[in-house]
N, C-alpha and C positions, 0 to 999 in steps of 0.2 A: 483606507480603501481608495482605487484609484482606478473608475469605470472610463477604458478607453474605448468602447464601441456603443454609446449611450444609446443607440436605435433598437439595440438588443436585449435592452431593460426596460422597455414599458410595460410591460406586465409581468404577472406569475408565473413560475413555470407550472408545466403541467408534470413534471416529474424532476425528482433532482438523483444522480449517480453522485455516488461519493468513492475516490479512493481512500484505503485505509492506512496505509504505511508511509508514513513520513507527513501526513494530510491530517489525518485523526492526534496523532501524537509525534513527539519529534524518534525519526527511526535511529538518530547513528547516536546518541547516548545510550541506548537499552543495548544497541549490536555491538560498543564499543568495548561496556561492562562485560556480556557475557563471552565476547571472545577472548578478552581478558582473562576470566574464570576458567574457560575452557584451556587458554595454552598452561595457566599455570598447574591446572590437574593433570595436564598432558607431561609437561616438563618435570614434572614429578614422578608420577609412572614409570617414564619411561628414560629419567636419568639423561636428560637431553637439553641443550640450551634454547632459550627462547628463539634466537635466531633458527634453529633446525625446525621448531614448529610454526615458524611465522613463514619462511619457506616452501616446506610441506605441503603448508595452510592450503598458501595463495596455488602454490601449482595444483592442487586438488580442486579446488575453486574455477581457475581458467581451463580445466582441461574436461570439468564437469557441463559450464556452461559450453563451451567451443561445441561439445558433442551432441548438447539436449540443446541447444538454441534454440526462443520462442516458445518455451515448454515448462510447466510447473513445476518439474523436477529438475530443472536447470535449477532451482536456487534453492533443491532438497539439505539442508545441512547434516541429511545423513549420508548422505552421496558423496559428500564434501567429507564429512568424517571417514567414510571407509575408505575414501580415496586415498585420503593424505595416509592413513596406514599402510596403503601398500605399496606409495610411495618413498614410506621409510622403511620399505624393505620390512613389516611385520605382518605380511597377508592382510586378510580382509578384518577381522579379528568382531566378529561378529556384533559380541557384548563389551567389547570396548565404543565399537563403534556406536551402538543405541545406546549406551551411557556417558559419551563425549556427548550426543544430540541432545537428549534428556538435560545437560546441566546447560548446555544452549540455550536451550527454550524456555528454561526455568530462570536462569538467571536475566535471560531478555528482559520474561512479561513483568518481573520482580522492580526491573528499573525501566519498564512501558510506561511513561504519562501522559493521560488523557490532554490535549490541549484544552487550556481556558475555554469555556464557552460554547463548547462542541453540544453539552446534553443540553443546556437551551435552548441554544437552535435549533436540535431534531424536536424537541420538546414542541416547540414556535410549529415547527411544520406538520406535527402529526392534529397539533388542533386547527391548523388551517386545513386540515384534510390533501395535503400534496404527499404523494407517493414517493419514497426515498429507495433507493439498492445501494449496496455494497458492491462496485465492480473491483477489483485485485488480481495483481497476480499471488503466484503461490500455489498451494497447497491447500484444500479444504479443509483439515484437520487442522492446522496451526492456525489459520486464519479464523476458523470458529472458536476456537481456546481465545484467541484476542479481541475480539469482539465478545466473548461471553465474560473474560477478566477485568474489559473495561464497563462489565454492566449494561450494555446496549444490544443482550441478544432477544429482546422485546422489543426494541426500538424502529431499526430498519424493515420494512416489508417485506426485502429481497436480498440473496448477495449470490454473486456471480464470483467462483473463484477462476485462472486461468485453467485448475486442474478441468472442472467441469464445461468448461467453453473447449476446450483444447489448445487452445494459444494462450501466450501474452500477448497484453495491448503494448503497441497499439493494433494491433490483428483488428479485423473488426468484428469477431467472432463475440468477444467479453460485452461488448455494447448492445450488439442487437439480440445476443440472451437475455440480458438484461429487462430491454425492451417489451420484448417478446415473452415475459415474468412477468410486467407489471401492466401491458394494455393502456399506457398513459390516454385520457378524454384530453388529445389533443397531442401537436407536433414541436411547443416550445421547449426542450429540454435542458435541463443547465447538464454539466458538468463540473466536478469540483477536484481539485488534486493539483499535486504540489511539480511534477513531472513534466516539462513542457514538450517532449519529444511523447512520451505513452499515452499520457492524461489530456493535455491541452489540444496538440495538433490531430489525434489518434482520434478523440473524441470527434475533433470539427470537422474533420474528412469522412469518416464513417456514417454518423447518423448526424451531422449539421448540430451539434450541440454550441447551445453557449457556456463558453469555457473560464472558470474561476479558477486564478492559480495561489495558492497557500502558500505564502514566502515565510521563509521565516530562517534561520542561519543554516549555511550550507546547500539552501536549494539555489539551483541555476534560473534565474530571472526570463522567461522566454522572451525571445525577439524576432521580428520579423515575422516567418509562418511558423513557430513555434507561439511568437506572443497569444496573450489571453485576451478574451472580453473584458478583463478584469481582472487586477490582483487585489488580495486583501493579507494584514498580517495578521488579522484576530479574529475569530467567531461570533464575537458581538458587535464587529463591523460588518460583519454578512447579514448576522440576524437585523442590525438598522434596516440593512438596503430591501432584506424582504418587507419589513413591517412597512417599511415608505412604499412599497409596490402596492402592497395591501389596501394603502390608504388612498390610494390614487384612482 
């Protein structure tokens, strides 16, 4: 743990934002398996080489995001699926498409793991009585399947998806719903996520939070006005720094 703005740790917060993807659990193993899963049920079907649906894929992907930018259906994988079919020239193809999504989503939450130490800490904060949300982008529906798979849909008080704010963060729309949900007694907020451009900077522009960023392999370390109050690589290095504020 390595608190670089220590003036901004002397006390509790009055509310903590958590992201969930890539922050809760590591995201590109579970996305790595199931796109995996997915080309090869694909290349099968449809008698086609990996390379034809990794192609596909990606133009399906850039041509979904390019059009819904900032948007919860920008990262729809069903969107992404019926794309890439009528990219290869097979229409929209309905029920391929919600069954290419379906083994997506399955195969994900199948290889989603909770990071270390994650249910201790919420555990640590709901008996300190500190208010916690879910802010995300995404999708309400998937995003509720993952937090109810990993067990924590009792846990958090709140969650903000981007579908229900209307934006991705860092918009500041996902923050101040958030906010705006939970009424924090008081203006110290942390934020916590792994993101230094949506999470970290998005957070400290919008509503002045103090920002925790979750390293751990493949995330980008922020720097300069992306950097954080504070990085940490483990959950029982957060939960220390709470229980030391507590004591103070």
């Amino acid at each position: 743990m390595k608190v670089v703005n220590p003036d901004r740790f002397k006390r509790l917060p009055n509310a903590i934002l958590f992201d969930t993807d890539n922050t809760l659990y590591a995201y590109d193993p579970a996305h790595e398996a199931a796109l995996s899963t997915v080309r090869e049920k694909v290349t099968k079907t449809f008698s086609i080489e990996s390379s034809d649906f990794d192609r596909a894929y990606s133009n399906a992907r850039e041509q979904v995001k390019a059009r819904l930018k900032g948007t919860a259906s920008s990262h729809s994988r069903l969107l992404y699926m019926q794309r890439m079919l009528e990219i290869m020239g097979l229409g929209s193809q309905i029920l391929r498409a919600l069954d290419f999504e379906q083994t997506y989503w399955r195969t994900f939450l199948g290889n989603a793991v909770l990071f270390d130490g994650v249910k201790e800490l919420l555990d640590e904060l709901r008996l300190m009585s500190i208010p916690t949300a879910i802010v995300t982008d995404l999708t309400a529906q998937i995003q509720f399947r993952k937090i109810v798979y990993f067990g924590l849909e009792n846990v958090f008080d709140y969650i903000v998806t981007s579908e229900e704010a209307g934006f991705d963060k860092p918009n500041a729309a996902p923050f101040t719903l958030a906010l705006e949900k939970m009424r924090p007694d008081g203006d110290c907020i942390w934020m916590i996520g792994d993101n230094p451009v949506n999470d970290i900077r998005g957070a400290r522009e919008k509503i002045n939070a103090v920002t925790l960023q979750k390293l751990h392999s493949g995330v980008e370390k922020g720097q300069g006005e992306t950097a954080p109050d504070a990085y940490f690589d483990t959950f029982s290095d957060l939960r220390k720094l709470i229980l030391g504020l507590a004591d103070t």
